[in-house]
C-alpha positions in Angstrom: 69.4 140.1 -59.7 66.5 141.3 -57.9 63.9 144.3 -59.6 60.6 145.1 -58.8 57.7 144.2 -61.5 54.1 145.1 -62.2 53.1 142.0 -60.4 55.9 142.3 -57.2 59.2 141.2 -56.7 61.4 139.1 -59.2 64.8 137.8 -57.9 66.6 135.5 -60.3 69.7 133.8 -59.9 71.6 131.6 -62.3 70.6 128.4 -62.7 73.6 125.5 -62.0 74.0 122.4 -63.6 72.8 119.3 -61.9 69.8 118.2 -59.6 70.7 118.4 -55.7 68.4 117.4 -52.7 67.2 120.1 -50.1 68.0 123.6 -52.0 64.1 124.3 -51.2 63.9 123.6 -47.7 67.4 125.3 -47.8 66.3 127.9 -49.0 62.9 128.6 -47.0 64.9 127.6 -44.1 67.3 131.0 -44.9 64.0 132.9 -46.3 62.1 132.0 -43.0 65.1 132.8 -40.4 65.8 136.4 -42.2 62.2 137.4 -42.4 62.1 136.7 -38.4 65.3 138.9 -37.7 63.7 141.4 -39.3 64.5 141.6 -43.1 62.0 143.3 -46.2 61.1 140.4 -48.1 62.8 141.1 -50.9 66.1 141.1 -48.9 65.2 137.4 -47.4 64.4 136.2 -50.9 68.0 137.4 -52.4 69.7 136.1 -49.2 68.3 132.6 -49.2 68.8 132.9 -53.3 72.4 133.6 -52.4 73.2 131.0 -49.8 71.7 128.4 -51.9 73.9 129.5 -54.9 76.5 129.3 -52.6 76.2 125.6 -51.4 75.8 124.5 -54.6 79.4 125.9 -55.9 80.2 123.7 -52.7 78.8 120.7 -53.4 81.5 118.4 -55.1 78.8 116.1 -56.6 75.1 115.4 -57.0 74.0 113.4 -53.6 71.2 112.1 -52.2 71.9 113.9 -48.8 72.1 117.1 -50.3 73.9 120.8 -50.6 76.9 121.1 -49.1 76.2 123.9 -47.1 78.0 124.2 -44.2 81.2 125.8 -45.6 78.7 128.9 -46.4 77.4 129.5 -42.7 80.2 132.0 -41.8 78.8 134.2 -44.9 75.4 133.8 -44.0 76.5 134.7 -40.4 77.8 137.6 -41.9 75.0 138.6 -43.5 72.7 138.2 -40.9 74.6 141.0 -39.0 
């Protein structure tokens, strides 16, 4: 859920059981890409937010190589459009 406070923008996602490797540089990887195409800030922030979540419903198990995120690229594609 994304709102708009006193101090700027506030997205929040649910937070997911375990500890998984890469959902930061996942997530400014997302963040980074979307701001270049052309997306608000706010809009980047919730995407990347999203795709993370995403990955980690994928991810069968904690790992030291990280999300499974691959199986979410078609919805990011999606999104990107």
């Amino acid at each position: 859920t994304g709102f708009l406070t006193q101090d700027g923008f506030l997205y929040q996602a649910d937070k997911l059981p375990g500890h998984y490797h890469g959902t930061g540089d996942l997530f400014a990887a997302v963040f980074a890409g979307a701001t270049a195409q052309g997306k608000k800030l706010e809009d980047a922030a919730a995407l990347a937010a999203n795709f993370v979540e995403r990955a980690l419903q994928n991810t069968k198990k904690e790992t030291p190589f990280g999300v499974e995120f691959e199986t979410s690229l078609p919805w990011l594609w999606e999104q990107m459009q």
